[in-house]
Backbone as ProteinMPNN parsed JSONL, in Angstrom:
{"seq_chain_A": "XXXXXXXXXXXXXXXXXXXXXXXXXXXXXXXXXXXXXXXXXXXXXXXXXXXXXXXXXXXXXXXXXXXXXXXXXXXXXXXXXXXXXXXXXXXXXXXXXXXXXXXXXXXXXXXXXXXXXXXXXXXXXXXXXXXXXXXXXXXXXXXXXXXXXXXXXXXXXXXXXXXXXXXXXXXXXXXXXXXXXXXXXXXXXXXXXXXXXXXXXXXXXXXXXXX", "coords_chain_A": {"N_chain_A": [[22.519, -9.236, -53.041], [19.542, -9.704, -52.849], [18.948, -9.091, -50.482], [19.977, -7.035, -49.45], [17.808, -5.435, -51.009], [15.715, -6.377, -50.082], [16.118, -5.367, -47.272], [16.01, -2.536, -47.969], [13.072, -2.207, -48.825], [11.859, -3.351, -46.112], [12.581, -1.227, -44.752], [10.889, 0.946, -45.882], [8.483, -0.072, -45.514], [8.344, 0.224, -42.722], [8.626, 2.672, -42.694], [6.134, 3.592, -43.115], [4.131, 2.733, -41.581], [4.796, 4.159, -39.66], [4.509, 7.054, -40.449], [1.885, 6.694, -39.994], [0.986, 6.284, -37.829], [2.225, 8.714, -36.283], [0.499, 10.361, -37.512], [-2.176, 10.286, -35.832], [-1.705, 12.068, -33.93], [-0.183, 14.1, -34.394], [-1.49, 16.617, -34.919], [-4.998, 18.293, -34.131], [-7.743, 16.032, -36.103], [-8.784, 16.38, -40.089], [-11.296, 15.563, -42.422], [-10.105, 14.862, -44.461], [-8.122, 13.056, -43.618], [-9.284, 11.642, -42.231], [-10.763, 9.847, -43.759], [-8.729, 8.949, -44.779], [-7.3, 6.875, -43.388], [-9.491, 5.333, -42.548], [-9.687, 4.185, -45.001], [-7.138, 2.863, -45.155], [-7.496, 1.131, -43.016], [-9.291, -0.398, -43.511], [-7.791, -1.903, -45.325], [-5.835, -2.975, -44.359], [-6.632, -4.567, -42.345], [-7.737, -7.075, -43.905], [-5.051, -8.829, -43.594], [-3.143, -10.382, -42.215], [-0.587, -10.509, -39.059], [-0.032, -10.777, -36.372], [-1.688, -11.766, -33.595], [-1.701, -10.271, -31.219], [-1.465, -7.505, -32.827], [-3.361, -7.736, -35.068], [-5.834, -7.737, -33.92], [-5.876, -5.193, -32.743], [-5.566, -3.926, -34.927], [-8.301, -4.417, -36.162], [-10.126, -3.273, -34.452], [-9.757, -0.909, -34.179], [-10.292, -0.673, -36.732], [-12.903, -1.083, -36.476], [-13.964, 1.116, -34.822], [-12.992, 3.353, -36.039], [-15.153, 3.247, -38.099], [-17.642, 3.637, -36.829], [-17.294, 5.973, -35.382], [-17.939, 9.851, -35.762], [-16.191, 12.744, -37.208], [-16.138, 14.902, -36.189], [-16.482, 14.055, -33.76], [-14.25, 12.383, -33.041], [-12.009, 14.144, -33.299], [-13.223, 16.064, -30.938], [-12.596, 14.532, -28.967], [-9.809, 14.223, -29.197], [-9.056, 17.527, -28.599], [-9.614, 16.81, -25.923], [-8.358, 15.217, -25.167], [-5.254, 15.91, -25.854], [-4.973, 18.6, -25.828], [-6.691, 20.736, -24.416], [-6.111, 22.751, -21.404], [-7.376, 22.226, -19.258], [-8.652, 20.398, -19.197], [-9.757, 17.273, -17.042], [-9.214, 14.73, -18.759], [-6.272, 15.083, -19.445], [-3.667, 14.472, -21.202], [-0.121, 13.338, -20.267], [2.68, 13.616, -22.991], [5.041, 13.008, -22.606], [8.307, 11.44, -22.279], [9.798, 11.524, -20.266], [7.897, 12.396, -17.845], [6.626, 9.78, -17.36], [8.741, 7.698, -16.709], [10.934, 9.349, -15.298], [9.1, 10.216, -13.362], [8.536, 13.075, -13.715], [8.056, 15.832, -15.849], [10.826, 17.018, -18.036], [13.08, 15.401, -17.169], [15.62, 13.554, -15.861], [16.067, 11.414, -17.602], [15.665, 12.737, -20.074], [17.997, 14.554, -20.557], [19.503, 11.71, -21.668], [18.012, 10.776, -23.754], [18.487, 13.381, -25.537], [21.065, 13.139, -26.01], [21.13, 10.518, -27.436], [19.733, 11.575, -29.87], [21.957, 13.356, -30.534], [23.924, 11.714, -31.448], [22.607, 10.461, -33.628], [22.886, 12.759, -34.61], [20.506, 14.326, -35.423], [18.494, 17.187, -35.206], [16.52, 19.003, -33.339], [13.615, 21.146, -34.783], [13.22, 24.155, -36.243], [10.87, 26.466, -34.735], [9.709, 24.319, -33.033], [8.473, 24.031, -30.116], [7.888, 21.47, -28.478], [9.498, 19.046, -25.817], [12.128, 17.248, -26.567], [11.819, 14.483, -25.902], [8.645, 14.136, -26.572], [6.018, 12.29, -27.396], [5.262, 11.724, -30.186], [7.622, 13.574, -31.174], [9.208, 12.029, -31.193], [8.692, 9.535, -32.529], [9.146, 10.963, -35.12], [12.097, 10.911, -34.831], [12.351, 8.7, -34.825], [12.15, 8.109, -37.495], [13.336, 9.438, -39.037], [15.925, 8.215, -38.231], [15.507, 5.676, -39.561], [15.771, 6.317, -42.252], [17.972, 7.314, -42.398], [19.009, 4.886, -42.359], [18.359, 3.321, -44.509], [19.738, 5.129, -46.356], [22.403, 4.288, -45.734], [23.851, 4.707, -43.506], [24.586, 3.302, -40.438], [22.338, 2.586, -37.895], [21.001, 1.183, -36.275], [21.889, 0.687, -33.509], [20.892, 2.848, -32.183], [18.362, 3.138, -32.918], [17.638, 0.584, -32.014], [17.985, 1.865, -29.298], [16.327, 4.177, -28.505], [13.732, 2.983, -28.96], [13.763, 0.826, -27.051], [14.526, 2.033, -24.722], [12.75, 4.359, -24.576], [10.349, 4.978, -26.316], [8.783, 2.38, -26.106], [8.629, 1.975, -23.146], [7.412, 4.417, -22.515], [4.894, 4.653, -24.507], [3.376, 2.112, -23.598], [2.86, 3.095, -20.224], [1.537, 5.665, -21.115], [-0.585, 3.904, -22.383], [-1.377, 2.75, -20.386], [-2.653, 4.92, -18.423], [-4.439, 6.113, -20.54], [-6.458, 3.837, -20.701], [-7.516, 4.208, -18.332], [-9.192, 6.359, -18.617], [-12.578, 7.025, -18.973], [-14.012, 7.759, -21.305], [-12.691, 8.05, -23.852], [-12.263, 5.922, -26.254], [-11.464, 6.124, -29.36], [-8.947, 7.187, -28.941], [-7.899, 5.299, -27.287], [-8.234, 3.102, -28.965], [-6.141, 3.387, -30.632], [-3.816, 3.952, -29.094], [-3.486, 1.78, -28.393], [-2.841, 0.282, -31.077], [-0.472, 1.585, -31.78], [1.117, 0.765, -29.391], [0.714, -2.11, -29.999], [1.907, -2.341, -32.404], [4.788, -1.056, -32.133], [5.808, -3.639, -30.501], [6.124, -4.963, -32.782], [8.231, -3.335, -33.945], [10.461, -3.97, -32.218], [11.093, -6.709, -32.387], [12.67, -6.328, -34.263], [14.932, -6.704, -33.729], [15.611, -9.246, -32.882], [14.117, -11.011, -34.573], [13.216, -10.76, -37.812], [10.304, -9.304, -38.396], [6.967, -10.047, -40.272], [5.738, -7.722, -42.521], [3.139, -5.773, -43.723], [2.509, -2.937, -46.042], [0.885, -0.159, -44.958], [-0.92, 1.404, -47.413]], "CA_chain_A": [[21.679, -8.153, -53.553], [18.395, -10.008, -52.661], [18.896, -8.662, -49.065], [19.928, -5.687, -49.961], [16.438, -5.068, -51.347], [14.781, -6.656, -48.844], [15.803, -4.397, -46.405], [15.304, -1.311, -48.391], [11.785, -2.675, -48.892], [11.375, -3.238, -45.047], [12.501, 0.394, -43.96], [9.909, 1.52, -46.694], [6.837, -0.484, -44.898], [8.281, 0.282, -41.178], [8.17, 4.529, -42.524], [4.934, 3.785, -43.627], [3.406, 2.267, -40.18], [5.605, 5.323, -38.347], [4.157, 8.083, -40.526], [0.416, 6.753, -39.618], [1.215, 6.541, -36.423], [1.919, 9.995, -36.394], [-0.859, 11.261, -37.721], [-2.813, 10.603, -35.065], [-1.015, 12.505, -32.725], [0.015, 15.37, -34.565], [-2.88, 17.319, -34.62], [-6.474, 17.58, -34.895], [-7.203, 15.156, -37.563], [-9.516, 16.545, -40.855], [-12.216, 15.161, -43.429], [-8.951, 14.36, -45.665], [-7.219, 12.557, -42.833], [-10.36, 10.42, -41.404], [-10.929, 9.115, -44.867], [-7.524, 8.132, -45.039], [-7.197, 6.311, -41.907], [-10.967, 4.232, -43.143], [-9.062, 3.538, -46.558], [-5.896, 2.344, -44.758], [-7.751, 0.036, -41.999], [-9.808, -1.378, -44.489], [-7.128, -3.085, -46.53], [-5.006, -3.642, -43.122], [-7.655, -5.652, -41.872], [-7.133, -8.196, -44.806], [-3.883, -9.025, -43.684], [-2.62, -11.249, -40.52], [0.567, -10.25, -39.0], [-0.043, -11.61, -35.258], [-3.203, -11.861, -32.89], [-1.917, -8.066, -31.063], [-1.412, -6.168, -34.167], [-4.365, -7.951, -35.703], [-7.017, -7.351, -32.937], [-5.495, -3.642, -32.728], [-5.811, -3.194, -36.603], [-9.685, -4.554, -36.276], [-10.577, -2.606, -32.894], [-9.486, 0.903, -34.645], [-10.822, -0.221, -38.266], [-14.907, -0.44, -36.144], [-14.606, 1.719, -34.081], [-13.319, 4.025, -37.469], [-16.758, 2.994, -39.003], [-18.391, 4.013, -35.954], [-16.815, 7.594, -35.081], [-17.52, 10.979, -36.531], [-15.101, 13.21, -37.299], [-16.431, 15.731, -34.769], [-16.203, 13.371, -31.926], [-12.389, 12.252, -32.891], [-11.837, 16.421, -32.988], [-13.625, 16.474, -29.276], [-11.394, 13.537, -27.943], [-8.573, 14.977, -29.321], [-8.72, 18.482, -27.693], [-9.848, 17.214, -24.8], [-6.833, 14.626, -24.152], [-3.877, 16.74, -25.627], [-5.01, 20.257, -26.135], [-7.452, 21.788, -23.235], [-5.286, 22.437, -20.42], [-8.381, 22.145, -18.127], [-9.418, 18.746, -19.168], [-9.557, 16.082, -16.378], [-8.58, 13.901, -19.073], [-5.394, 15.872, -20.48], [-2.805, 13.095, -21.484], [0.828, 13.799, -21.121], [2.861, 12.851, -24.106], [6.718, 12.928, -23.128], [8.674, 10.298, -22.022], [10.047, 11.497, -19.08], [7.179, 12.297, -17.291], [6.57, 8.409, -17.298], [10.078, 7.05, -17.061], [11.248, 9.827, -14.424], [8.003, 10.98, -12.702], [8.083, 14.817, -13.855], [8.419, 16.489, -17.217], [12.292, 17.222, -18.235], [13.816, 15.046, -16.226], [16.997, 13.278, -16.643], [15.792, 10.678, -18.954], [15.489, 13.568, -21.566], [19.765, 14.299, -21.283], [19.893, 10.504, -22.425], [17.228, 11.192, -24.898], [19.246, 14.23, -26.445], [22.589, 12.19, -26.588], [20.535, 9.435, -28.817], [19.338, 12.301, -30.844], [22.658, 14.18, -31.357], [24.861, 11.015, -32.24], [22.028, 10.417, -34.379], [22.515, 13.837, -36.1], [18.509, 14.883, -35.591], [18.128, 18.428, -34.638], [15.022, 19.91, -33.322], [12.864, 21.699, -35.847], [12.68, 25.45, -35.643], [9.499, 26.326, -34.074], [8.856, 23.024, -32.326], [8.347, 24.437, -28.945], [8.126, 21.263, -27.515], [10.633, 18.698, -25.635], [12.614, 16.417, -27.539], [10.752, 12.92, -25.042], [7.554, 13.87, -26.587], [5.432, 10.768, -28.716], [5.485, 12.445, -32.047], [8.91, 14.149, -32.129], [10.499, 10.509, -30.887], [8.497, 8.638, -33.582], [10.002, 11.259, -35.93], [13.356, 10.678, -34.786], [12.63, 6.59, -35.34], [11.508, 7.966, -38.969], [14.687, 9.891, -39.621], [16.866, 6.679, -38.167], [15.527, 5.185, -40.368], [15.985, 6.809, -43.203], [19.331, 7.282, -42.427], [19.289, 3.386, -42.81], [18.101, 3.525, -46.043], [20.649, 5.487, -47.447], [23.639, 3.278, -45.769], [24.011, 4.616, -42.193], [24.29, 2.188, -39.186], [21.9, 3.486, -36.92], [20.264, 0.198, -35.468], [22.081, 0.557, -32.446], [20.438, 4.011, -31.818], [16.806, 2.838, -33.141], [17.091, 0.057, -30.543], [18.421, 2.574, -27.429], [14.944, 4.659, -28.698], [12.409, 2.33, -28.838], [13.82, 0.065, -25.902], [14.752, 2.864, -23.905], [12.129, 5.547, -23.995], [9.158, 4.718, -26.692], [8.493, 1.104, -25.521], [8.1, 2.449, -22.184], [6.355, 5.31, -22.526], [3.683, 3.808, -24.915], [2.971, 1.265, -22.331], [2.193, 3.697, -19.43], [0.399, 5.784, -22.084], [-2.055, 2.947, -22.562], [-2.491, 2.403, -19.006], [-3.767, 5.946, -18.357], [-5.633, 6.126, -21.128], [-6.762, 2.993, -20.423], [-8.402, 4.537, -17.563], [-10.101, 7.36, -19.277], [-13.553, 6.285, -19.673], [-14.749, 8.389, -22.648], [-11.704, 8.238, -25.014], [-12.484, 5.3, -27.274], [-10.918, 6.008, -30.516], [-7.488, 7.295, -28.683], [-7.274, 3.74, -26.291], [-7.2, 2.158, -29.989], [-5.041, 4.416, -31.333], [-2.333, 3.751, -28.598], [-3.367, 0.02, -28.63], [-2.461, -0.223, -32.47], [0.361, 1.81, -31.565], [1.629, -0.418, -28.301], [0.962, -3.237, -30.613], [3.142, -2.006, -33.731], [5.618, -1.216, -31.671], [6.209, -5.112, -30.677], [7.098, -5.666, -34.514], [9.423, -2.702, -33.864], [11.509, -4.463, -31.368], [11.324, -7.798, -32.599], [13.518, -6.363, -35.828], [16.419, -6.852, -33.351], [15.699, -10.234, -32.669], [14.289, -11.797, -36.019], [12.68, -10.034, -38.924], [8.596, -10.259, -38.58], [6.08, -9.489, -41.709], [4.631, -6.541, -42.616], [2.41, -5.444, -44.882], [2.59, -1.632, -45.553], [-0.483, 0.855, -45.642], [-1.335, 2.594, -49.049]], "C_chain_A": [[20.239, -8.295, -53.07], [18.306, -9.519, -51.037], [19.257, -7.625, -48.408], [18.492, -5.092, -49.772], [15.265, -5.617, -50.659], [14.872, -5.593, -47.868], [15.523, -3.502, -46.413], [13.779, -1.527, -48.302], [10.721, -2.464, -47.46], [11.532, -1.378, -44.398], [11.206, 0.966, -44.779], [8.689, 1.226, -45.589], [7.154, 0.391, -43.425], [7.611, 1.981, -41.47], [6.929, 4.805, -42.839], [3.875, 3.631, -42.654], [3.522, 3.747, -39.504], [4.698, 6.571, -39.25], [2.419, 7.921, -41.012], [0.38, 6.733, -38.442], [1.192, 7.901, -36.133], [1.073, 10.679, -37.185], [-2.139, 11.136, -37.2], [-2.439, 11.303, -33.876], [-0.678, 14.156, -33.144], [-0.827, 16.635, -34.432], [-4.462, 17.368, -34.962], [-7.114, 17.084, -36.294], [-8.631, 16.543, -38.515], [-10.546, 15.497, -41.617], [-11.06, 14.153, -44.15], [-8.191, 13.017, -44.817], [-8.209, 11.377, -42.635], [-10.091, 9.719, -42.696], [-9.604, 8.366, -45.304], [-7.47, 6.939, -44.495], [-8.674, 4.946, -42.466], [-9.829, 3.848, -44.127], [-8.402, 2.663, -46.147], [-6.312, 1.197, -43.751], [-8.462, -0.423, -43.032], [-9.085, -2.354, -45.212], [-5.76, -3.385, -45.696], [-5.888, -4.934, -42.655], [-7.842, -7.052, -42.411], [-6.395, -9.038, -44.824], [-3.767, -9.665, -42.363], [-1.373, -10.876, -40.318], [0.856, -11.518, -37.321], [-1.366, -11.238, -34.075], [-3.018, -10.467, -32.021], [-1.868, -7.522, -32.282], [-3.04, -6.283, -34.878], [-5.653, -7.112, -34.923], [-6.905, -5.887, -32.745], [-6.171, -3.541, -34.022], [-7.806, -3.477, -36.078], [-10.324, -3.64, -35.328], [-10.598, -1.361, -34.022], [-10.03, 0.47, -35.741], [-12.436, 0.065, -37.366], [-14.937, 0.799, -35.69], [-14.054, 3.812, -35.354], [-14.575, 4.773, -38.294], [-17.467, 3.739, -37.917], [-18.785, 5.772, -35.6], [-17.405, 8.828, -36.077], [-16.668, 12.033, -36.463], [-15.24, 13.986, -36.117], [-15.916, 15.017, -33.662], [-14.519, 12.61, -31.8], [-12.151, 13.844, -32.83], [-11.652, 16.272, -31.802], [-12.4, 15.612, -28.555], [-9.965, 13.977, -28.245], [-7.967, 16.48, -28.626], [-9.076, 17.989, -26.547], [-8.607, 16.396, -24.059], [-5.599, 15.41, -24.438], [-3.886, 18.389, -26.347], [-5.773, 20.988, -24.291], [-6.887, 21.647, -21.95], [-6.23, 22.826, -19.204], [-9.346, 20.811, -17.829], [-8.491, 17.704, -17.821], [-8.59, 14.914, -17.153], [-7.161, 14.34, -20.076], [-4.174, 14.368, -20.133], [-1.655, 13.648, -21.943], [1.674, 12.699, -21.622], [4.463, 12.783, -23.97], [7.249, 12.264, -21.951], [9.1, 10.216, -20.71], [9.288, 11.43, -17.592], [6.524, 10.568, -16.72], [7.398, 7.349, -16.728], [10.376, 7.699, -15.672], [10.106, 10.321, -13.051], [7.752, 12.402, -12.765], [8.55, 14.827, -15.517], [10.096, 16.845, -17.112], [12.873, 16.89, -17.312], [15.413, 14.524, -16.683], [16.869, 12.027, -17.922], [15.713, 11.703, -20.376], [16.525, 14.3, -21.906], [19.723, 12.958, -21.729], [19.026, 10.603, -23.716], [17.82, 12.141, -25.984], [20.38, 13.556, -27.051], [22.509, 11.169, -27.56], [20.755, 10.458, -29.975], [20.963, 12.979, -31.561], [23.656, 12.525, -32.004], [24.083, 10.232, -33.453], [21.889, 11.733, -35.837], [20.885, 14.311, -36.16], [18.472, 16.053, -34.426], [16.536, 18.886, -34.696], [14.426, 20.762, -34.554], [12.54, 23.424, -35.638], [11.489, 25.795, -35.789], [8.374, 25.508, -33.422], [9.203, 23.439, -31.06], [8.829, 22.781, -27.515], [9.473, 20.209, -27.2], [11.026, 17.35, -26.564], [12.045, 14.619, -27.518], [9.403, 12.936, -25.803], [7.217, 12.833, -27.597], [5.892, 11.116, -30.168], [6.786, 12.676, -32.394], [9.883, 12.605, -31.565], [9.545, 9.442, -31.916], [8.999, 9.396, -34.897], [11.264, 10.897, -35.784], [13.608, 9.076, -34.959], [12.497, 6.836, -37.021], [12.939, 8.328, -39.694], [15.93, 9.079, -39.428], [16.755, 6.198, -38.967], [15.826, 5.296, -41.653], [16.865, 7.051, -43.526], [19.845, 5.958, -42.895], [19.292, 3.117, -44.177], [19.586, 4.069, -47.334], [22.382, 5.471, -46.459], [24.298, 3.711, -44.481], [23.728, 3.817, -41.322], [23.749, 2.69, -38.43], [20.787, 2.486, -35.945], [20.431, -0.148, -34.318], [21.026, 1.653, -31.972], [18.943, 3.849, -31.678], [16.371, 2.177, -32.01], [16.987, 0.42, -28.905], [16.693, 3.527, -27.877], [13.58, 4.001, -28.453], [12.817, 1.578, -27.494], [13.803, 0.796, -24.425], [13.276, 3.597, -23.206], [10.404, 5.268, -25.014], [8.238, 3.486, -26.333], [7.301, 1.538, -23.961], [7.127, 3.285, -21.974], [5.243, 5.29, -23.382], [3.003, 3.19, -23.988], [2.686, 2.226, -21.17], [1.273, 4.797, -20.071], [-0.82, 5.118, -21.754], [-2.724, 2.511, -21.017], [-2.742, 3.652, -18.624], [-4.721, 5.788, -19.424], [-6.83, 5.094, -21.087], [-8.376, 3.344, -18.933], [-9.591, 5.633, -17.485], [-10.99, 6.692, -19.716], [-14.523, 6.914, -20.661], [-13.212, 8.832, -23.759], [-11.839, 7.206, -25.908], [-11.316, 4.873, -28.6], [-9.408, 6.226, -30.276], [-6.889, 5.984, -28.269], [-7.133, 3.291, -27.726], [-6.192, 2.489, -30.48], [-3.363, 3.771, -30.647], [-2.137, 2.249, -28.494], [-2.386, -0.656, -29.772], [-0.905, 0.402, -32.224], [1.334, 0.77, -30.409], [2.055, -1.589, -29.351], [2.057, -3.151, -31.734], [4.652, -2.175, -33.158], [7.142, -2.28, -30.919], [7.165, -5.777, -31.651], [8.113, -4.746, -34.185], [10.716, -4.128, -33.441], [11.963, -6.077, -31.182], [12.312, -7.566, -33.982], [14.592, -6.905, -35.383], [16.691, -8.243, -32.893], [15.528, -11.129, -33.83], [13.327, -10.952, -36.695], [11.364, -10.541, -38.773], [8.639, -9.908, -39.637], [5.492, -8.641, -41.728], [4.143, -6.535, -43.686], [2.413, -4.317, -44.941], [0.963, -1.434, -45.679], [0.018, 1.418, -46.974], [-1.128, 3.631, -48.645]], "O_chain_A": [[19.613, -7.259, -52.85], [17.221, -9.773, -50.515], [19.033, -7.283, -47.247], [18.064, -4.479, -48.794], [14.087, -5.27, -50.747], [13.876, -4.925, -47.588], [14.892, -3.017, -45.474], [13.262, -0.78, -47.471], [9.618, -1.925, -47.37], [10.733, -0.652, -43.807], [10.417, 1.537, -44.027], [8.095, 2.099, -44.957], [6.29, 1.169, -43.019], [6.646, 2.492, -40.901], [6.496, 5.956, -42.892], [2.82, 4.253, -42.771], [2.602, 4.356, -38.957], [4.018, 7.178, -38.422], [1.807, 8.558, -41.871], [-0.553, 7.368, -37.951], [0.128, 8.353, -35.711], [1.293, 11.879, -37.349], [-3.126, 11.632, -37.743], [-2.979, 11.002, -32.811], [-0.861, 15.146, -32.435], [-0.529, 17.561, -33.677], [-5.039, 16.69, -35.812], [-6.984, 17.673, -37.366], [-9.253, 17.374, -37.853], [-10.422, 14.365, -41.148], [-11.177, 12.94, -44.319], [-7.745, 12.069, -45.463], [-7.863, 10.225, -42.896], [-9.125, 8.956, -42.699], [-9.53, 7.382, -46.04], [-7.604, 5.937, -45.198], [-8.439, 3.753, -42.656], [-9.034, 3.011, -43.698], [-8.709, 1.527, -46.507], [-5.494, 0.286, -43.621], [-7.702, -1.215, -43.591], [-9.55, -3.406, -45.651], [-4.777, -3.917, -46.21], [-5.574, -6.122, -42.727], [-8.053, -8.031, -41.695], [-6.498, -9.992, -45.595], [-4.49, -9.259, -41.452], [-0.734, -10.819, -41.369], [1.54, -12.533, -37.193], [-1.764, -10.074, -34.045], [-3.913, -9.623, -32.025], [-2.885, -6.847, -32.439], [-3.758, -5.323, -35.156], [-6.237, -6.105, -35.325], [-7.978, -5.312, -32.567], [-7.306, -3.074, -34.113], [-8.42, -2.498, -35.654], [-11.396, -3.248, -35.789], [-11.64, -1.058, -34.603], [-10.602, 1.474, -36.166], [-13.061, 1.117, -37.5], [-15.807, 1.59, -36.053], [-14.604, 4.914, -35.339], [-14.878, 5.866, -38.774], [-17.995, 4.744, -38.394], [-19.805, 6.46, -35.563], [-17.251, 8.622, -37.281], [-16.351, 12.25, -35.294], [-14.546, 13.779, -35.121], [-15.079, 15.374, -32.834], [-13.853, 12.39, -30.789], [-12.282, 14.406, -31.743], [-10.537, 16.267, -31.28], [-11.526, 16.022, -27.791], [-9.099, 14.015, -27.372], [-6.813, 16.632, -28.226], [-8.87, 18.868, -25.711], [-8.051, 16.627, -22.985], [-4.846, 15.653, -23.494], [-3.111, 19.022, -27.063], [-5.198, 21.557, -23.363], [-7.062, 20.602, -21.323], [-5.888, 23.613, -18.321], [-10.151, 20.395, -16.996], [-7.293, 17.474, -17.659], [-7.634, 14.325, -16.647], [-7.049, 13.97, -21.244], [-4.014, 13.619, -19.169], [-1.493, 14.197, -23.034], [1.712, 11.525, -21.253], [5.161, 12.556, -24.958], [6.797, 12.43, -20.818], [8.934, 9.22, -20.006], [9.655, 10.83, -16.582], [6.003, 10.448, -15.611], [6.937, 6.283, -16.32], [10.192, 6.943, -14.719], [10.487, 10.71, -11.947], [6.921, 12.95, -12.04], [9.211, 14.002, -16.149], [10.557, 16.922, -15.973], [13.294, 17.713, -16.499], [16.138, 14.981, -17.567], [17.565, 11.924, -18.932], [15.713, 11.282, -21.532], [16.572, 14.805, -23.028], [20.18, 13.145, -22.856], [19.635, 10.457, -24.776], [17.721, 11.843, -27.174], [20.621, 13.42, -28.25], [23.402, 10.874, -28.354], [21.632, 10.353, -30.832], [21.146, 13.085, -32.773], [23.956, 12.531, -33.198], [24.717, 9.477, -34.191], [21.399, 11.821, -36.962], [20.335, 14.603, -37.222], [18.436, 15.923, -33.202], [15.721, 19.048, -35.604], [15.302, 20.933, -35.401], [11.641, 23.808, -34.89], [10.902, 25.538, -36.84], [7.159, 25.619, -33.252], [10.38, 23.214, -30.781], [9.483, 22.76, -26.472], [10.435, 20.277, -27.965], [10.212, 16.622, -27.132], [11.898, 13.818, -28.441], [8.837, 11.843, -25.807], [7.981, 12.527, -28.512], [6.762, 10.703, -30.935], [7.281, 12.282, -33.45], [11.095, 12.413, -31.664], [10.016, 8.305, -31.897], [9.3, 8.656, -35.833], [11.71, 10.443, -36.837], [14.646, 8.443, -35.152], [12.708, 5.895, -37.786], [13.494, 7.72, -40.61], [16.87, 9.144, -40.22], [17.802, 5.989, -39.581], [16.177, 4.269, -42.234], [17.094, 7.144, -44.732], [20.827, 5.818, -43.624], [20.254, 2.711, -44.83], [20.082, 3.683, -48.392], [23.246, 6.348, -46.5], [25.357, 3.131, -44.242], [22.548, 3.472, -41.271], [24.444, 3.543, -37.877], [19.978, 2.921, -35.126], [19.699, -0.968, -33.764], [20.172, 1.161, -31.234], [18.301, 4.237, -30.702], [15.468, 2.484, -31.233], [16.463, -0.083, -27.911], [15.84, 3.141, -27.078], [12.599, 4.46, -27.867], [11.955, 1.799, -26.644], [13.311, 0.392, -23.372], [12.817, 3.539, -22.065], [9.358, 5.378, -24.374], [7.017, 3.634, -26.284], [6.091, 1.486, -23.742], [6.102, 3.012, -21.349], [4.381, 6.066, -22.97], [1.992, 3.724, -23.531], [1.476, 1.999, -21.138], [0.16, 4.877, -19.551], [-1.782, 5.522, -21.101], [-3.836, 2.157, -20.625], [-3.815, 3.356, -18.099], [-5.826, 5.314, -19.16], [-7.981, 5.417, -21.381], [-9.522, 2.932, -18.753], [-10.522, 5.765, -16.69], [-10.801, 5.856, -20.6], [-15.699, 6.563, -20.759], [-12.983, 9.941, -24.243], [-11.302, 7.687, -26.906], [-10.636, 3.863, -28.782], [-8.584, 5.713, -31.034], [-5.8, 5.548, -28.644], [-5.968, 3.017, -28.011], [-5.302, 1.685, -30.757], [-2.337, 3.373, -31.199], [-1.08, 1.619, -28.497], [-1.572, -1.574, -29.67], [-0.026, -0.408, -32.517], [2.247, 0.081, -30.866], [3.202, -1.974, -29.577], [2.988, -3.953, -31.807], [5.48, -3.023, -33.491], [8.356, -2.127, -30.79], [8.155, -6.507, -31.63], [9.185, -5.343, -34.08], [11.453, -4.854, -34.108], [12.726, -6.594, -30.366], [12.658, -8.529, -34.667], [15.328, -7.537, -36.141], [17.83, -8.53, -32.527], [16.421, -11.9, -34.181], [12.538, -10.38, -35.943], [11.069, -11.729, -38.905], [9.643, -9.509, -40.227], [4.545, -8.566, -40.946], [4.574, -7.195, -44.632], [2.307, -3.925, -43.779], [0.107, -2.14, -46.212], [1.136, 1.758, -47.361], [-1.276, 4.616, -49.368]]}, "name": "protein", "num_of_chains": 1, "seq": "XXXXXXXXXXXXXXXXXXXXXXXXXXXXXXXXXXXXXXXXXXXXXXXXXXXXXXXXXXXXXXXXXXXXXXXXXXXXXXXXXXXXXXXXXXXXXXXXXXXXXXXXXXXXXXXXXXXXXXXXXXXXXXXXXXXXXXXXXXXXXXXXXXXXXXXXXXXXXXXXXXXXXXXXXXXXXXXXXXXXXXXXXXXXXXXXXXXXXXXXXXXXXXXXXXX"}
């Protein structure tokens, strides 16, 4: 039973990492959102997990303190909204993985998704590879876990496959954008999280959730 409730426990923290993660990505953040995000690095920062996650969590709590909301706004339309920005940043997996948008990495991507049971969302325009709707589909794996579906094969063909990867070339463009700031931590803390992901399949790390 004690391991039972351990693991319920752990899917709880992991959906709790995954649905801050996505909310920097989804869309331009608010007043309500920044203040979150301060709250939530503040009492991350407290906590040791491992010298990447850590140095991620601290990087994004200053540069937090630092930012105003306006200028996370600006960096935000200008990497994944203004389709005239130099620095427009694309966000789906294939493009990375295959070298173009909808390539064939995004039939193996669907075939995860349907033996997973996770249908597109009506009125989500976009493709099923992109960051956001493949950290939803790690949220809804999971959740499936939760309530007694095996789906840890699927979680690991997702993250090993197509989020792993495409995080990591992520961070090296953005990496090269030299006025994005608050996004390079963003995908840093993200890159780094991601680590604990894929160490679930090897041995159980520690988390701590956010509030």
């Amino acid at each position: 039973m004690q391991t039972d409730i351990s693991n319920r426990d752990l899917c709880r923290v992991r959906l709790r990492f995954l649905d801050l993660l996505k909310s920097f990505f989804q869309d331009s953040p608010d007043s309500e959102r920044l203040s979150r995000w301060r709250g939530i690095f503040a009492a991350l920062g407290k906590e040791q997990v491992n010298l990447k996650l850590d140095t991620a969590i601290r990087e994004l709590s200053e540069i937090l303190s630092q930012k105003s909301l306006q200028e996370i706004r600006d960096e935000h339309y200008r990497l994944f909204v203004d389709p005239y920005s130099r620095d427009l940043l694309p966000l789906t997996a294939s493009y990375y993985i295959d070298g173009k948008s909808f390539g064939p990495s995004l039939v193996t991507l669907r075939d995860i998704l349907k033996q997973g049971e996770i249908i597109r969302e009506r009125g989500v325009d976009d493709p099923e590879d992109t960051l956001i709707i493949m950290l939803d589909a790690l949220i809804r794996l999971i959740q499936g876990q939760q309530d007694g579906e095996d789906s840890n094969h699927l979680q690991e063909q997702l993250l090993q496959q197509f989020l792993v990867p495409t995080v990591r070339q992520i961070k090296t463009r953005i990496t090269a954008t030299a006025d994005a700031p608050f996004y390079q931590k963003c995908i840093s803390f993200l890159d780094a999280y991601l680590d604990l992901e894929r160490g679930l399949f090897e041995k159980q790390p520690d988390y701590t959730a956010p509030e």
